[in-house]
C-alpha positions as a Python dict, from the first residue, in 0.01 Angstrom:
ca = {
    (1, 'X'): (0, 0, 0),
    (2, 'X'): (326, 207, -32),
    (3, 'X'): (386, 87, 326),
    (4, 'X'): (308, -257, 271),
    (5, 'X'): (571, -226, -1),
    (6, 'X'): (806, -108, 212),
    (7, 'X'): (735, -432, 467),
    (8, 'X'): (812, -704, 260),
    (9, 'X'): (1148, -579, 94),
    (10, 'X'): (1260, -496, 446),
    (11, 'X'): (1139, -899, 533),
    (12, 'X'): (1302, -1022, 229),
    (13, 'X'): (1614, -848, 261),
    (14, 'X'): (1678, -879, 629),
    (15, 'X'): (1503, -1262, 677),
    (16, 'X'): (1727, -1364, 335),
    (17, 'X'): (2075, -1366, 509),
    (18, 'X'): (1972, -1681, 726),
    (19, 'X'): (1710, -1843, 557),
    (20, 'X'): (1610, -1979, 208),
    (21, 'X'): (1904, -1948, -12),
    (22, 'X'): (2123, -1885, 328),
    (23, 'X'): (2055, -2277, 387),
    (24, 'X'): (2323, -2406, 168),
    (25, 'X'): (2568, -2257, 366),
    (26, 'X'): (2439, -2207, 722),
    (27, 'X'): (2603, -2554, 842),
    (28, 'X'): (2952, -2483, 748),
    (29, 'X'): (3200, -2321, 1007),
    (30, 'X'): (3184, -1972, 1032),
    (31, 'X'): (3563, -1780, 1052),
    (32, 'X'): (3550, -1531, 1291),
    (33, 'X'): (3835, -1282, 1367),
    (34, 'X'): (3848, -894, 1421),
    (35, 'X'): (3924, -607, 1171),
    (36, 'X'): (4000, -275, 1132),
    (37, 'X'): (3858, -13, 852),
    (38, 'X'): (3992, 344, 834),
    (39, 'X'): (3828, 615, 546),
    (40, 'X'): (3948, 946, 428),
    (41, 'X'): (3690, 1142, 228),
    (42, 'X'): (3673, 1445, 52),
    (43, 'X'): (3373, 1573, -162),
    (44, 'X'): (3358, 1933, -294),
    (45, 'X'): (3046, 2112, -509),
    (46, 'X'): (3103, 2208, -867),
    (47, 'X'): (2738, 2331, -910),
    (48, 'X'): (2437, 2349, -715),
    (49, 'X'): (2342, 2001, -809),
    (50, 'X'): (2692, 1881, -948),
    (51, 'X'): (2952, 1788, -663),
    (52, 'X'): (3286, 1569, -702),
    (53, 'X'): (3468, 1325, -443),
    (54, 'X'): (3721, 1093, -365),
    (55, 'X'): (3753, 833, -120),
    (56, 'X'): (4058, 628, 48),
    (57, 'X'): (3959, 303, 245),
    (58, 'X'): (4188, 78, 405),
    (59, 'X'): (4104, -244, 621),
    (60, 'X'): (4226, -536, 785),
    (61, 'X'): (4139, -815, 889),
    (62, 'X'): (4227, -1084, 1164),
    (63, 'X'): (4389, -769, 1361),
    (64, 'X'): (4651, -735, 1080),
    (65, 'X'): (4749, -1102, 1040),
    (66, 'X'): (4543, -1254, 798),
    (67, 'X'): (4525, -964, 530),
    (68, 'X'): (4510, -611, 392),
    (69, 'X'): (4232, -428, 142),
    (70, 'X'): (4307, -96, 8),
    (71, 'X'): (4108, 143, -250),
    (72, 'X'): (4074, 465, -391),
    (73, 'X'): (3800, 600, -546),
    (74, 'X'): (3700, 884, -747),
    (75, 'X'): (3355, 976, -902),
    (76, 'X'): (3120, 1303, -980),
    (77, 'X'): (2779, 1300, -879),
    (78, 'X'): (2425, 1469, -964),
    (79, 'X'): (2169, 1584, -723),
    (80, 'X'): (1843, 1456, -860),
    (81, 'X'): (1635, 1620, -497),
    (82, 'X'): (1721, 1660, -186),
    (83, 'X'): (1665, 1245, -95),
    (84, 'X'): (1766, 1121, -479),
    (85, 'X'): (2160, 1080, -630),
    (86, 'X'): (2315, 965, -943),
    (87, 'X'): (2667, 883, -930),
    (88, 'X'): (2969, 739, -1149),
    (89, 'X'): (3347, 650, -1075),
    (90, 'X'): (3619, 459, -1073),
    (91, 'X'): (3778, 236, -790),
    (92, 'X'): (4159, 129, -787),
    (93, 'X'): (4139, -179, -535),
    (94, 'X'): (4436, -382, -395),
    (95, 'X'): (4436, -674, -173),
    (96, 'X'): (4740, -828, 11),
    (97, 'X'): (4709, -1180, 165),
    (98, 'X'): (4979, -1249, 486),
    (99, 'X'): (5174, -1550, 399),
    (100, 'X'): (5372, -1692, 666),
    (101, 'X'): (5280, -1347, 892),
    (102, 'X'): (5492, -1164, 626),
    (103, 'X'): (5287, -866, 445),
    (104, 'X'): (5330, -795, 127),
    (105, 'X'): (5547, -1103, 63),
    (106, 'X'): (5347, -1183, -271),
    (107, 'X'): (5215, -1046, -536),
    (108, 'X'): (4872, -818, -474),
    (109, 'X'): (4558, -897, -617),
    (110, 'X'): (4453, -588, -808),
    (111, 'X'): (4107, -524, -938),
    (112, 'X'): (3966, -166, -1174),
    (113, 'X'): (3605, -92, -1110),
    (114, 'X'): (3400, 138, -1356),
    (115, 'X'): (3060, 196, -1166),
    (116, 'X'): (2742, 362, -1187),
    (117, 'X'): (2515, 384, -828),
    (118, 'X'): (2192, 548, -728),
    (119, 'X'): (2123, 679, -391),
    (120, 'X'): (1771, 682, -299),
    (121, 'X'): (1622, 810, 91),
    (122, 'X'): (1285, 718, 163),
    (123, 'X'): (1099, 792, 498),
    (124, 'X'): (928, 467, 637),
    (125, 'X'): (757, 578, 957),
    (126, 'X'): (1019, 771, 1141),
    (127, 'X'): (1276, 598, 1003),
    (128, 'X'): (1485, 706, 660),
    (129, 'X'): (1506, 390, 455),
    (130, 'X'): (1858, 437, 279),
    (131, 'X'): (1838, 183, -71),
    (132, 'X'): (2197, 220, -282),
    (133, 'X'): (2199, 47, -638),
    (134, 'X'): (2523, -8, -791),
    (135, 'X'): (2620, -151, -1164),
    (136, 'X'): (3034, -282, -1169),
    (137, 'X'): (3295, -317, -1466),
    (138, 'X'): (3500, -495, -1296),
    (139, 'X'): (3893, -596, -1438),
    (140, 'X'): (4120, -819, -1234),
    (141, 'X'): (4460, -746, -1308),
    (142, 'X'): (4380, -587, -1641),
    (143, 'X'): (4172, -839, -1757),
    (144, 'X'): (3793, -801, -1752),
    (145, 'X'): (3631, -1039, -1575),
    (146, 'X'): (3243, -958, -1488),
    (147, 'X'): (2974, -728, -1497),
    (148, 'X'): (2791, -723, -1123),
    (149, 'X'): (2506, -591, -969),
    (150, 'X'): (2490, -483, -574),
    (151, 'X'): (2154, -319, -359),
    (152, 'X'): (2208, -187, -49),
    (153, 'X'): (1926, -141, 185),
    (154, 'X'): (2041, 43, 546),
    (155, 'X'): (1894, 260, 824),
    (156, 'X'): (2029, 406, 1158),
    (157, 'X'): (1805, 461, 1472),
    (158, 'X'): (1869, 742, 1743),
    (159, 'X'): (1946, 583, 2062),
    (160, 'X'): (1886, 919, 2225),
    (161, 'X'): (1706, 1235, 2174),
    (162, 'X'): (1762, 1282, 1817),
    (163, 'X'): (1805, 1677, 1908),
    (164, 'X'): (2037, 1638, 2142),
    (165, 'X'): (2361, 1814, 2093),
    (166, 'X'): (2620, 1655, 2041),
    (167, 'X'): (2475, 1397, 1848),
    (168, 'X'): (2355, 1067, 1979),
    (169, 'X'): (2501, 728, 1965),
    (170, 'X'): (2326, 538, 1660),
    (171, 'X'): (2215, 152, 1587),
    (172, 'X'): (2328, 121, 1241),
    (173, 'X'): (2173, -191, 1036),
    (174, 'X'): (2287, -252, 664),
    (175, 'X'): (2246, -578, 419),
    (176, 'X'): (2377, -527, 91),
    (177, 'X'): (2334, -839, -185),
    (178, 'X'): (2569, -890, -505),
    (179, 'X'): (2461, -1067, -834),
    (180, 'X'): (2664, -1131, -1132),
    (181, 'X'): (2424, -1283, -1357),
    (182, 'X'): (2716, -1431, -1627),
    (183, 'X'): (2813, -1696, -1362),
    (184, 'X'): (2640, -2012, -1310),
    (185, 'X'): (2548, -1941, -940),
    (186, 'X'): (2440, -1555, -995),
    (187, 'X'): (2383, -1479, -675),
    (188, 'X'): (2726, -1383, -542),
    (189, 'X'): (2698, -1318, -163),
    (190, 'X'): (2551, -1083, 87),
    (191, 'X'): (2669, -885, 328),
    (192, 'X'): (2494, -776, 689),
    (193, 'X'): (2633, -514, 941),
    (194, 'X'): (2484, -429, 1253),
    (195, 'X'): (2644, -233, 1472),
    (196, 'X'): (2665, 111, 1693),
    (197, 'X'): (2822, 469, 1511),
    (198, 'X'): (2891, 751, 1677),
    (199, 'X'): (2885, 1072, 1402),
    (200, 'X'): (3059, 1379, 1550),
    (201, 'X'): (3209, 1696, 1396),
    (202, 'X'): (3379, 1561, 1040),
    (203, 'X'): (3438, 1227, 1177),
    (204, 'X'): (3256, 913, 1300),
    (205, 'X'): (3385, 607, 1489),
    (206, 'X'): (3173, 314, 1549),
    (207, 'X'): (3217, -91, 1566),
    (208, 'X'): (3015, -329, 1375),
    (209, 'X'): (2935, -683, 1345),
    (210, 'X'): (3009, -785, 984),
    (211, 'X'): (2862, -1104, 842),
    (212, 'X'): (2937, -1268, 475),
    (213, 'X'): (2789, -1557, 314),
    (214, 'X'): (2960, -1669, -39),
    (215, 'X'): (2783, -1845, -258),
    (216, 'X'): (3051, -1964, -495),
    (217, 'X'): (2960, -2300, -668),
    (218, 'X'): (3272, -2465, -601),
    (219, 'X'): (3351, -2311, -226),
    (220, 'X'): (3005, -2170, -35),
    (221, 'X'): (3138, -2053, 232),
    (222, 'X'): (3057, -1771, 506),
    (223, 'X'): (3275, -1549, 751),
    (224, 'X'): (3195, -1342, 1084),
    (225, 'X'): (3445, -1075, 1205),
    (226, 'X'): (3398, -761, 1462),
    (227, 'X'): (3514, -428, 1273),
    (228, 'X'): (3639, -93, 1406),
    (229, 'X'): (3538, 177, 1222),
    (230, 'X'): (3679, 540, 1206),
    (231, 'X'): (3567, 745, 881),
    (232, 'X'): (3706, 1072, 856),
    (233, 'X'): (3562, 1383, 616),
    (234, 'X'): (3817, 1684, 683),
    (235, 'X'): (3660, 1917, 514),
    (236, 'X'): (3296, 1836, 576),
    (237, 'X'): (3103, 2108, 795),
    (238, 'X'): (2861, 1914, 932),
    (239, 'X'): (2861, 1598, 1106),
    (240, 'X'): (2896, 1260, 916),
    (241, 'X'): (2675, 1001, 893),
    (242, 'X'): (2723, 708, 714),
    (243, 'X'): (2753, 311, 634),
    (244, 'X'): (3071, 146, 582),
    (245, 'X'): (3169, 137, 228),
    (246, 'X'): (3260, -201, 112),
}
């Protein structure tokens, strides 16, 4: 039963992005372009079970000539067991727009985030099921404008010999949906990213193919890009592995 479980939330959430709901939007042109995503992390343990981080993202989009997103984030987080995490922070996020392939020729849009998340491994087979619940106070440009909900459901797959040294090249897969249930179309957008990661000794580089659909009432609308990814932990002794943060 507990695998059966396990089936149809990985068929709804996978099947979702291009069917059902995905239908209002499917026929409209997708914009494709490439982007860029660099991360700086740092995460150091308080307690056995207490640790604290911070986190520096920066991305592009369009190769640099259709916009720039920026945040920083800082939160503490509880060990609940080895496969279970509570966590709560705060996220400073900018966002410049290129007007007439000028950057930072107007003003940013600037958004706080107050947010509490749950990390959550589970082993399906020989795969680790990765499930990430988030809950958002969001403010844009000091005002508060929404409460909103986000799941995350990812995995990565060995390519290789799992024990081979150094680590193998990985198939990452991630969908991640968004719900704000005080608008009139709750269900915000989701997000799918499939691509290849490469983890290695306190950094990982990979590329992805990133895939949005928006379901805003006034403007559905849906985007495609290729990403390059290099996420970078210092500090960290052991190789990283990881999704992209968005």
């Amino acid at each position: 039963m507990r695998v059966l479980l396990w089936v149809i939330r990985l068929a709804i959430f996978w099947v979702l992005p291009f069917t059902g709901i995905a239908q209002r939007t499917i026929q409209l042109p997708v914009n494709s372009s490439i982007g860029l995503q660099t991360q700086l992390a740092y995460e150091m343990a308080l307690q056995p079970r207490w640790q604290a981080g911070t986190e520096f993202t920066a991305k592009t989009w369009g190769l640099t000539q259709q916009g720039f997103y920026a945040d920083a984030k800082l939160y503490a987080a509880f060990l609940l067991s080895p496969t279970a995490t509570l966590r709560a922070g705060f996220t400073r996020v900018q966002v410049h727009t290129v007007q007439n392939k000028q950057w930072f020729a107007g003003q940013p849009e600037e958004e706080n985030r107050f947010w509490l998340q749950g990390l959550l491994a589970a082993p399906v087979g020989k795969l680790w099921i990765n499930n990430r619940y988030t809950a958002e106070a969001r403010w844009l440009d000091n005002e508060f404008l929404n409460y909103r909900f986000r799941y995350q459901i990812s995995t990565q797959i060995n390519l290789q010999n799992r024990y081979t040294t150094p680590e193998p090249w990985k198939l990452a897969l991630s969908n991640e949906v968004f719900f704000m249930p005080s608008t009139r179309v709750p269900f915000e957008r989701n997000l799918v990213q499939i691509g290849l990661v490469k983890p290695m000794q306190k950094l990982q580089i990979g590329g992805f193919w990133v895939f949005e659909q928006f379901f805003h009432e006034q403007h559905p609308y849906q985007k495609s890009f290729l990403q390059i990814q290099l996420l970078v932990r210092p500090f960290q002794r052991n190789a990283l592995v990881a999704m992209p943060i968005h």
